[in-house]
Backbone bond lengths (Angstrom), bond angles and torsions (degrees), N, CA, C in turn:
res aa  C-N    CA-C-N  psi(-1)  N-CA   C-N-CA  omega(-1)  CA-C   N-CA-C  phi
1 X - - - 1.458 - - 1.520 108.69 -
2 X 1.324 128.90 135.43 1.156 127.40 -169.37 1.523 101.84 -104.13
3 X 1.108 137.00 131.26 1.317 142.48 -161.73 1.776 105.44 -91.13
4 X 1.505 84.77 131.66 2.278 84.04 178.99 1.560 106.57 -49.41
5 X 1.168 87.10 144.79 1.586 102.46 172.46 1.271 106.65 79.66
6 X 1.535 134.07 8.36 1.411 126.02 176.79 1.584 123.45 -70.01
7 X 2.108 97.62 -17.04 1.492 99.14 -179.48 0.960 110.35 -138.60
8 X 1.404 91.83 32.59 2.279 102.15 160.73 1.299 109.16 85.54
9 X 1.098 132.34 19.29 1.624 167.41 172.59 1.406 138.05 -131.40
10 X 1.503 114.08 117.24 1.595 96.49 -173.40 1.482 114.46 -58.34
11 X 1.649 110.81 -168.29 1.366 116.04 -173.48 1.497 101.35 -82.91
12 X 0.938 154.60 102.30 1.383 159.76 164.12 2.263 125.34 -108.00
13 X 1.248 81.88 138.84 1.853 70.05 -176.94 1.893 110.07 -83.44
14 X 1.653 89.96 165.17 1.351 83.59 -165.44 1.824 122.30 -73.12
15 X 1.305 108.85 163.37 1.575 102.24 -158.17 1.761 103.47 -99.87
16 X 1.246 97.37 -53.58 1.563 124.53 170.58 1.514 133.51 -119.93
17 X 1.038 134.74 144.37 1.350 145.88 177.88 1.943 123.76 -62.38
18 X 1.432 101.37 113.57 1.630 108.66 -166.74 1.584 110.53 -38.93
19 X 1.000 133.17 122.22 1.421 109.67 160.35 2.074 136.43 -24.36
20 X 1.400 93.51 144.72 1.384 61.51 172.79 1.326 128.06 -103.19
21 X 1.567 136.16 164.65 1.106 107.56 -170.40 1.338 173.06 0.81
22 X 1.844 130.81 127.54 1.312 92.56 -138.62 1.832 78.50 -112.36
23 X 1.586 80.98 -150.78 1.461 98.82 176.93 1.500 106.29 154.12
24 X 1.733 110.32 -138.21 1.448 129.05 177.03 1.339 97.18 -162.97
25 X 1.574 107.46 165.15 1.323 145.17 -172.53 2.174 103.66 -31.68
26 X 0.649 164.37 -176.41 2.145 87.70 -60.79 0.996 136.92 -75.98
27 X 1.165 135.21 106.61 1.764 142.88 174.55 1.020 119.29 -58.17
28 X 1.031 128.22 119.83 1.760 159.84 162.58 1.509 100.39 -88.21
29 X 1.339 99.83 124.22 1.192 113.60 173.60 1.814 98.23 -130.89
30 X 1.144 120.24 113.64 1.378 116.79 -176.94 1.308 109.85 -104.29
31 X 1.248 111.93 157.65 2.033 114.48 -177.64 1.396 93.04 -69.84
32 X 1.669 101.16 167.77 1.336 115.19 173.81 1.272 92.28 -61.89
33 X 1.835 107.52 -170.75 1.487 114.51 166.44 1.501 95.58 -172.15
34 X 1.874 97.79 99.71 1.627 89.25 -175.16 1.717 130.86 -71.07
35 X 1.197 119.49 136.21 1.416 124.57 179.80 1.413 111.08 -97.21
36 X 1.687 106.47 127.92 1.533 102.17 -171.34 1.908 104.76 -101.83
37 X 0.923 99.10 152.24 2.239 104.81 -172.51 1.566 86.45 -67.26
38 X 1.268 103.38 156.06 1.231 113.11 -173.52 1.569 114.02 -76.15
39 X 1.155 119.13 169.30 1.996 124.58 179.66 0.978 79.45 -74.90
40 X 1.842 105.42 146.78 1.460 129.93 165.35 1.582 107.78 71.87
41 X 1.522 125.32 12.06 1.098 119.16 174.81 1.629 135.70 -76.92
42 X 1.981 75.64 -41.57 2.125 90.18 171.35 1.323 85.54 100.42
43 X 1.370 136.22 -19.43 1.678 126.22 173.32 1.556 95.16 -71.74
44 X 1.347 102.18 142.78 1.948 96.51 158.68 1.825 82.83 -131.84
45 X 1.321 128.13 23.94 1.540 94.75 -176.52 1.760 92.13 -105.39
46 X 1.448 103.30 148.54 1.821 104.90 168.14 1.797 104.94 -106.06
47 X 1.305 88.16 133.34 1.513 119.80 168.14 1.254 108.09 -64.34
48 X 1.089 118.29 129.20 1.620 111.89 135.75 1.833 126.12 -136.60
49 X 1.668 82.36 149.67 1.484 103.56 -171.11 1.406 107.65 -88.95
50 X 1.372 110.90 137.57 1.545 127.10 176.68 2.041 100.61 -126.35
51 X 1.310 93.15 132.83 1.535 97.42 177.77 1.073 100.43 -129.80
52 X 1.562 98.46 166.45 2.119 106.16 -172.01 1.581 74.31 -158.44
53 X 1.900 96.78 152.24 1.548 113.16 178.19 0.848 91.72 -139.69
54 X 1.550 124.79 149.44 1.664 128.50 166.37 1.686 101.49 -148.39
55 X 1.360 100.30 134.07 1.815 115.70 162.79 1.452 119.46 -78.50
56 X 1.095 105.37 165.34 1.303 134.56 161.93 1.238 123.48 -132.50
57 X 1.577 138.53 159.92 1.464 134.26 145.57 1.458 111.67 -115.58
58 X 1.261 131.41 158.51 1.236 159.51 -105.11 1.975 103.07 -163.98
59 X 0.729 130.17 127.41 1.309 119.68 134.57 1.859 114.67 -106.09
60 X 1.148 122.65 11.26 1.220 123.13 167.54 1.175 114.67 -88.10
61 X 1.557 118.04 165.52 1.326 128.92 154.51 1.463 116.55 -47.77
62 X 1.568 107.88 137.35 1.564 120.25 150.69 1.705 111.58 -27.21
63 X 1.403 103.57 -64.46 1.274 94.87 -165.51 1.776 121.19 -79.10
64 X 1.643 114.69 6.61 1.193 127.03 -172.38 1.246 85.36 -93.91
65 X 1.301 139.05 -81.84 1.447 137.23 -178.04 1.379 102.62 -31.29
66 X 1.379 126.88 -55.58 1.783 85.07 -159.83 1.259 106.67 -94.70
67 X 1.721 127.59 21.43 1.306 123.96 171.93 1.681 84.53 -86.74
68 X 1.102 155.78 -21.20 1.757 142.41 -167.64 1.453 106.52 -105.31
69 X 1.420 107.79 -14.68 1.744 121.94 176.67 1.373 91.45 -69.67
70 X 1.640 112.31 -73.19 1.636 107.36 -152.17 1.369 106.96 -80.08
71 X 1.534 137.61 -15.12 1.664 128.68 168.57 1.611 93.98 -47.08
72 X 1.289 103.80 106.61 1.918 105.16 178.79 1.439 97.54 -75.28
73 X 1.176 122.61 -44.55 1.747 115.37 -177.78 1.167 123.02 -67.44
74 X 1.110 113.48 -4.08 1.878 128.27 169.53 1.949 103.80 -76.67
75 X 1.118 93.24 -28.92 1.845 98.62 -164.83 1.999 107.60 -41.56
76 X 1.475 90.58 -20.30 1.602 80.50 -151.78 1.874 92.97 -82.73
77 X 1.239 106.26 -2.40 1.553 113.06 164.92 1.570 120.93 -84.47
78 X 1.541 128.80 -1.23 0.993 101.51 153.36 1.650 109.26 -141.57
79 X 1.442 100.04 -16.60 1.670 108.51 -177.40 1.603 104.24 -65.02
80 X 1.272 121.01 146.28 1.834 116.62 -161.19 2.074 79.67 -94.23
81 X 1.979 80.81 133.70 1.775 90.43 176.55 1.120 129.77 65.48
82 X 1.724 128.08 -9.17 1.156 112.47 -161.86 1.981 102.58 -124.86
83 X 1.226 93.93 127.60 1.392 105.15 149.05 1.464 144.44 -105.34
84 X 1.472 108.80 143.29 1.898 113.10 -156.90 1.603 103.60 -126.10
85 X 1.232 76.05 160.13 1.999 97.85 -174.81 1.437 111.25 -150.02
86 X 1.240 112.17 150.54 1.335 141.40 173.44 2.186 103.85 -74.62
87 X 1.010 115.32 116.93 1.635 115.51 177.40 1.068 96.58 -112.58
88 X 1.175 139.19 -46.89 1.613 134.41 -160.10 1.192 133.71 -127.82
89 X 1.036 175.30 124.79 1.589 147.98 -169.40 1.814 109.45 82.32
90 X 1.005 76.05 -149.10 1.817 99.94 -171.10 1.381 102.63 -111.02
91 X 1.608 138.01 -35.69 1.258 154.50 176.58 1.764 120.89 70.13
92 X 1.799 85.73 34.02 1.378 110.71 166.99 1.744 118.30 -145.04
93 X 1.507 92.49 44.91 1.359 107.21 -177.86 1.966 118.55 -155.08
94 X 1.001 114.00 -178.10 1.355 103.80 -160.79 2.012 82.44 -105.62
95 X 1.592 106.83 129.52 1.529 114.48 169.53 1.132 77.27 113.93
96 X 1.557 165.44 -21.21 1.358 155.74 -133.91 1.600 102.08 -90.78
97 X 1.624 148.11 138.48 1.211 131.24 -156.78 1.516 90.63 -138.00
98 X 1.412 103.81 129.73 1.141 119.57 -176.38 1.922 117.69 -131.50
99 X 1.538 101.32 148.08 1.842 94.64 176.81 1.288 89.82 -120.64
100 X 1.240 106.36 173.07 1.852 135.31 157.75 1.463 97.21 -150.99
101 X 1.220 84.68 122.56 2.167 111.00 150.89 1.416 118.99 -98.62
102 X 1.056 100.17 100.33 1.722 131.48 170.30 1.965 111.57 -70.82
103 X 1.161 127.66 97.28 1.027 115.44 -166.19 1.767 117.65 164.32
104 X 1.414 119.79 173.02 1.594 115.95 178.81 1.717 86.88 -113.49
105 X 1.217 101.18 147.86 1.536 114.17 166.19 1.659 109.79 37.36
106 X 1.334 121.56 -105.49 1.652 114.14 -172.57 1.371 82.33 -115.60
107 X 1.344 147.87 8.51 1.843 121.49 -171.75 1.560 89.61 -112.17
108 X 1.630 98.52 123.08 1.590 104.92 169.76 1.644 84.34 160.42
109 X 1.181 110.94 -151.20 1.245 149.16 -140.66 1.665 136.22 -165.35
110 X 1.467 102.52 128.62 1.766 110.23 -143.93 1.954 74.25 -110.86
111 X 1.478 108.50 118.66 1.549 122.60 165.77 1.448 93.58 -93.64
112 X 1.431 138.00 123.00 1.127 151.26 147.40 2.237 114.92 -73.69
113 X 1.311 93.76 135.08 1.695 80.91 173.54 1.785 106.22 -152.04
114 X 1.617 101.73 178.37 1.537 115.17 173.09 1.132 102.88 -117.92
115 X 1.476 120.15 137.37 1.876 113.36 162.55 1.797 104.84 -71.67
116 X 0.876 114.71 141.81 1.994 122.41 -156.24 1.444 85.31 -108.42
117 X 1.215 86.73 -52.60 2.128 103.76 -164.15 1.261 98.46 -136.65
118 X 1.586 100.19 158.80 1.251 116.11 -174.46 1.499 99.84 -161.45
119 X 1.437 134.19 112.72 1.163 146.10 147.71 1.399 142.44 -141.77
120 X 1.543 109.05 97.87 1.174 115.64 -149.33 1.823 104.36 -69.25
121 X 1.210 128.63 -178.93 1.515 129.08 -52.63 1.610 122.52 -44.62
122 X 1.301 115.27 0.11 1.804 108.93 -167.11 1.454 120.36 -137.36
123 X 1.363 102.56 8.93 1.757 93.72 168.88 1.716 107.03 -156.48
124 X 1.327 105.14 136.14 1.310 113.26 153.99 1.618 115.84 -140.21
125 X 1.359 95.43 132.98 1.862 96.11 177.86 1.748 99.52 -137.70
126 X 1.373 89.39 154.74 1.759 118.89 -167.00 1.363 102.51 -135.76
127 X 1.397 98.70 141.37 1.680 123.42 -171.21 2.007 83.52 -100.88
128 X 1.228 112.55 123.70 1.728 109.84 175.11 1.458 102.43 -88.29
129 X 1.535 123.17 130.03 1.505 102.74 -168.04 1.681 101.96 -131.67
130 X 1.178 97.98 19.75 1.600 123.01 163.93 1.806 113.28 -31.14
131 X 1.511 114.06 163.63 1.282 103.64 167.05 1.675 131.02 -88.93
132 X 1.669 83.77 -20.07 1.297 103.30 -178.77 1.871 118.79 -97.37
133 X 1.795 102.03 -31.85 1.097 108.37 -169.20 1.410 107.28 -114.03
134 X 1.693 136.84 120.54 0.593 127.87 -152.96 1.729 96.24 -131.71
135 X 1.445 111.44 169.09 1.250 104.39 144.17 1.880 88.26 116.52
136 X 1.418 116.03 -153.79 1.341 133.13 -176.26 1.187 138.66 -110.11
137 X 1.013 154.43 172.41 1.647 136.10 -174.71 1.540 121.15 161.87
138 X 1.726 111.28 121.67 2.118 104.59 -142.11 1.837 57.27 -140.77
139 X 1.634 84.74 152.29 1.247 116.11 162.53 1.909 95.55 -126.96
140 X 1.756 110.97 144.24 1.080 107.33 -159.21 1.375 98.38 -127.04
141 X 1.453 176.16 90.19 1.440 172.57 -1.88 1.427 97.61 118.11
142 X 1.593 111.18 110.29 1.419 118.62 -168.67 1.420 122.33 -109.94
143 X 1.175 145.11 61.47 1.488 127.37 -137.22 1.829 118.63 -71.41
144 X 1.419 128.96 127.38 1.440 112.18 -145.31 1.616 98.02 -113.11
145 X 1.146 121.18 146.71 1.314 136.66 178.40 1.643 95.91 -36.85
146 X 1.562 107.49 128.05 1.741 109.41 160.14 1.735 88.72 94.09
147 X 1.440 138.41 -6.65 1.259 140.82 -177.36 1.801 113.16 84.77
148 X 1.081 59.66 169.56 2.386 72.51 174.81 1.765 88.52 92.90
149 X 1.058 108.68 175.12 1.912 134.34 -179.51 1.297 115.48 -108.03
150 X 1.540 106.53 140.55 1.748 102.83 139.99 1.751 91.62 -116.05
151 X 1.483 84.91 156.65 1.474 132.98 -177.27 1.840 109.43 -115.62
152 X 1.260 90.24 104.95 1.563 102.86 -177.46 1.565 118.01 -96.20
153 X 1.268 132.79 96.89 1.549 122.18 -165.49 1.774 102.70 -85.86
154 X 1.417 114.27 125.01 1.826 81.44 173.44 1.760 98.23 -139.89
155 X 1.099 102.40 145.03 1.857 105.23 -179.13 1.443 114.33 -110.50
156 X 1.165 136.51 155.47 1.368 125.56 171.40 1.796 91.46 -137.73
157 X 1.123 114.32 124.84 1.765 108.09 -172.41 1.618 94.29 -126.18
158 X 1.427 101.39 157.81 1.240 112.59 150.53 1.532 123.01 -95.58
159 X 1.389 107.89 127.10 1.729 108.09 -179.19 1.271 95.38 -76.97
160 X 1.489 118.50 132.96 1.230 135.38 174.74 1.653 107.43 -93.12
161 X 1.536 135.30 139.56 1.241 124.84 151.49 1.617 105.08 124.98
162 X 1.222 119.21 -6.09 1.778 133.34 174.54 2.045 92.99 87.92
163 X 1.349 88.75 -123.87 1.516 109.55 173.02 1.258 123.82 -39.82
164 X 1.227 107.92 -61.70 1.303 126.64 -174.38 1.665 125.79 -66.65
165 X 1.560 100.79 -19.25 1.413 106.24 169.61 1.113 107.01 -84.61
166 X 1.662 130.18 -36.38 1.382 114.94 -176.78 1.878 110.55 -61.66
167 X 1.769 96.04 -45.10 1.644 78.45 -166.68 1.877 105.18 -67.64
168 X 1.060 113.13 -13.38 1.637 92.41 175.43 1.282 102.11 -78.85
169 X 1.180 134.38 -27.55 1.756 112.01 -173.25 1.491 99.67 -84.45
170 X 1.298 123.27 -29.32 1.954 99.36 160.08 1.339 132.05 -44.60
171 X 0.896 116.38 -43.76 1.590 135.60 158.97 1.198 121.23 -68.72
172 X 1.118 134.67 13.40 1.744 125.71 -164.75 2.195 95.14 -153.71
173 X 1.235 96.32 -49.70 1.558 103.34 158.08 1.658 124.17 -7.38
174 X 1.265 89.35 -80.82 1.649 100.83 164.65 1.489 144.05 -48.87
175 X 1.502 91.46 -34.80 1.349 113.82 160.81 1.673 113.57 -73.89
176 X 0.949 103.89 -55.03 1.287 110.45 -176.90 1.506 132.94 -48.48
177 X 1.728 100.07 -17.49 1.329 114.99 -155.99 1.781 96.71 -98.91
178 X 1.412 100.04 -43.72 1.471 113.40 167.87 1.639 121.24 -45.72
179 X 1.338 96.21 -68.23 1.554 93.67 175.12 1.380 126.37 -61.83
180 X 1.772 115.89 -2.74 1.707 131.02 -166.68 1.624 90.87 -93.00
181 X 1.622 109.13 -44.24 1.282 106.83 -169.84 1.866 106.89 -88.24
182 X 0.937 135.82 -20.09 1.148 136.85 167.37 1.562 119.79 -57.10
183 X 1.433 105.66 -51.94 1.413 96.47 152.33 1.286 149.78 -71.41
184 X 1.750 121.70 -34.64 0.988 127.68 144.45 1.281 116.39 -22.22
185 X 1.617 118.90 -43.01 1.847 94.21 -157.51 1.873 89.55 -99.74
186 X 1.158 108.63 -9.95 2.046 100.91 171.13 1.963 87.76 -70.90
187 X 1.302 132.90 -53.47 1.479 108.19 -162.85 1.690 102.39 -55.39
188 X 1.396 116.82 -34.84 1.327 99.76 -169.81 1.995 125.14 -98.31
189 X 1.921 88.82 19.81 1.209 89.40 170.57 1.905 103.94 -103.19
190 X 1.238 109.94 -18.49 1.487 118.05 166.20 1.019 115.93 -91.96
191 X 1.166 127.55 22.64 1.457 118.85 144.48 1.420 126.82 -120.36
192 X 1.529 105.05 7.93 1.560 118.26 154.46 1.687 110.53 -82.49
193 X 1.445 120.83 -21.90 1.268 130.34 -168.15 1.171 107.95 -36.62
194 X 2.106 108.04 -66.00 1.428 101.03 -158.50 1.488 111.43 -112.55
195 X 1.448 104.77 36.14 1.757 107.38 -159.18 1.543 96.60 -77.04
């Protein structure tokens, strides 16, 4: 449980849904793809997942990026709005539980997560286990011929809400992708900073 006021925000429930994944150019925007609850579950509602990928480039090292990727309390230096914390673990290990509040003052939204994977210099992925934000999400550390990185952001969410979540994430998508890739390319201009 993350205690009010742990991220400079009272305890409030969430309002809106995190973006999904960020990054930069090239964007993948993939179709939904509905998932049905399993037989014998007692779910009859189907999910569907919408994913977005975005790059970055790097003139840093692999292993410089994901030492400025995984400092979660650094995030609020390049991720737009959002501040992060360590809940569980060490938050450099797989089971490690982590939040970010996406948002101005108390209006926004608390992304809850699990570290899934963990392998340093080039991958970390998180199960989001939020109420609002659901679904998957790997950051990938690419090391590129001649040196420096790409930085692969990729999300896989569940739209929450039937109908109504898809048509808001048509509309919000776009947005979403901008501000994913806008930050992406500040993490990978601060992590050329102090190489």
């Amino acid at each position: 449980m993350i205690p009010p006021g742990a991220l400079g925000v009272p305890a409030l429930p969430p309002l809106w849904t995190k973006a999904e994944g960020p990054g930069r150019s090239p964007l993948s925007l993939s179709r939904r793809r509905p998932v049905r609850a399993p037989r014998g579950s007692g779910q009859k509602e189907t999910v569907d997942k919408s994913q977005l990928t975005v790059t970055a480039h790097s003139d840093a090292s692999p292993e410089r990026v994901f030492a400025v990727l995984t400092d979660w309390p650094r995030h609020e230096e390049w991720m737009f709005l959002t501040r992060a914390l360590v809940t569980a673990g060490d938050g450099h290990s797989t089971g490690s539980g982590l939040a970010a509040f996406t948002g101005v003052g108390p209006l926004g939204f608390l992304d809850t997560m699990e570290i899934t994977r963990w392998n340093p210099p080039h991958t970390v992925e998180v199960r989001h286990t939020g109420w609002l934000v659901r679904g998957t999400g790997a950051f990938h550390v690419l090391p590129r011929a001649g040196g420096g990185s790409t930085i692969v952001w990729r999300e896989e969410l569940d739209l929450p809400l039937g109908l109504a979540g898809r048509l808001g994430w048509l509309a919000a998508k776009p947005i979403s992708a901008a501000v994913l890739r806008h930050s992406l390319r500040r993490l990978a201009e601060l992590s050329q900073d102090r190489e």
